[in-house]
C-alpha positions, 0 to 999 in steps of 0.5 A, a space after each residue: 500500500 503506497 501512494 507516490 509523487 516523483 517530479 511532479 510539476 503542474 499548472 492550471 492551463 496557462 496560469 504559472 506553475 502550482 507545483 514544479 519538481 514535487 516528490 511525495 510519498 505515503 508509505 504502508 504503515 505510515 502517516 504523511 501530514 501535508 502542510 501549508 498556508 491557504 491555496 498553497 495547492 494542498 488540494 491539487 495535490 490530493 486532486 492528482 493522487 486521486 487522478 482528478 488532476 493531469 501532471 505536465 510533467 512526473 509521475 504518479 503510483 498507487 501500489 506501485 501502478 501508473 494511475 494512468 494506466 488505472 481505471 477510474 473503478 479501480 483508482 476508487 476502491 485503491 484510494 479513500 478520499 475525506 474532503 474537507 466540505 462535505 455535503 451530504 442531502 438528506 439521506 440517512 447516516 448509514 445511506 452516507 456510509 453505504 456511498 462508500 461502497 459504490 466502487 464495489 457495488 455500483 447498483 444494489 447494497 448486499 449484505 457484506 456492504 450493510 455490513 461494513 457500514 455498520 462496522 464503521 458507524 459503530 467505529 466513529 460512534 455514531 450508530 445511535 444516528 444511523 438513520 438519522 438524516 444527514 441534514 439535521 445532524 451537526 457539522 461534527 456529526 457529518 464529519 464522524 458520518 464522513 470519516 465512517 464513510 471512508 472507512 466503509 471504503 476497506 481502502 488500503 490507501 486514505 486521503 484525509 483533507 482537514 478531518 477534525 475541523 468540525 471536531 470537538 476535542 472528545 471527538 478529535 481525539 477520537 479521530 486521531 486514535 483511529 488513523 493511528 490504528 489503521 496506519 498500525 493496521 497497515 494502511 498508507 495515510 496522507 492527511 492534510 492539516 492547518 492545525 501543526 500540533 496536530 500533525 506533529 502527533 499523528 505524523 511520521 513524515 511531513 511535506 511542506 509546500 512552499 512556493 510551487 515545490 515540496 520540502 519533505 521531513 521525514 523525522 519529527 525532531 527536523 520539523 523546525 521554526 525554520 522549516 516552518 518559515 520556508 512554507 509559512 513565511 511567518 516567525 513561528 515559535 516552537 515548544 516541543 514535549 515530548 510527542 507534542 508540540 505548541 505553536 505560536 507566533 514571535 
């Protein structure tokens, strides 16, 4: 399970370039954080690894596989994407949870896929809620019905674009328990994150967008006040302890 970036370089038709020689990886059993400031490309990066989006130049594997040479199908029940709006109408949590499963069963639901969205309620705590209409649950509940979704999934590959957003601190803590479970369980994660202290606790290896390249620290000890700078263009200061670590502005 592995999701790569190698020499990518990207550009909205003839707008400049967003990205120019960019490498990424997400490793099995591993947590990547994407992290940068607001249009940064966080979201062009998720939108090429999910094949939504075309390189100019590089390339781009799932397991090992050219994405270009995958099916959309087949991309689908590699890769599990989280995005950060979600818009569910109004249809049942466990209706939600069941999109999950479309790359596998496209027409009708059987019993394995009611399964495993049950499991996955079950997992995020929500399945009191499960035929609970999704536009009258709270953003945070939305968020956990989201994040059963992916799980539903059974994809060996995740994308999660600011899961904990809507997230109370129970919850959060909640969230991030479970992505350490599944990357112990063997899944390759690659989350993107505004909240560094976060990433700091969930991450084994960090990319930082600055400019239109990647810089990659694959240790927590060389996420530092001055890697930061580089991406964020702010004076941050940092206070590490132990497996946490407190940000704040010079």
């Amino acid at each position: 399970m592995s999701m790569r970036m190698e020499g990518i370089s990207f550009a909205y038709k003839k707008a400049k370039l967003i990205l120019e020689n960019a490498s990424l990886r997400a490793e099995n059993g591993k947590i990547a954080a994407l992290l940068g400031p607001n249009g940064a490309g966080k979201t062009t990066i998720i939108r090429l690894l999910l094949g939504l989006l075309k390189p100019n130049k590089g390339t781009i594997e799932i397991d090992g596989k050219p994405i270009d040479k995958l099916r959309r199908k087949e991309v689908s029940r590699m890769v599990a994407y989280l995005p950060q709006a979600i818009d569910f109408a109004s249809e049942s949590a466990i209706e939600a949870v069941l999109m999950g499963r479309l790359p596998y069963s496209p027409f009708i639901y059987d019993a394995k896929d009611e399964q495993a969205a049950i499991e996955a309620l079950s997992t995020v705590g929500m399945e009191g809620l499960a035929f609970a209409a999704c536009n009258r649950l709270s953003g945070g509940e939305r968020q956990k019905i989201a994040l059963a979704r992916l799980l539903a999934s059974k994809a060996d590959n995740l994308i999660l674009d600011e899961p904990t957003s809507a997230l109370d601190v129970a919850s959060t803590k909640m969230a991030k328990d479970l992505l350490l479970s599944l990357a112990k369980q063997g899944k390759s994660i690659l989350v993107s994150l505004h909240d560094i202290h976060l990433a700091y606790e969930l991450a084994d290896s960090f990319y930082l967008l600055h400019s239109t390249g990647l810089m990659e620290i694959k240790e927590k000890e060389n996420l530092t006040e001055e890697a930061l700078k580089v991406a964020y263009g702010e004076e941050l200061k940092l206070v590490k302890e132990g497996n946490e670590l407190f940000v704040s502005y010079h």
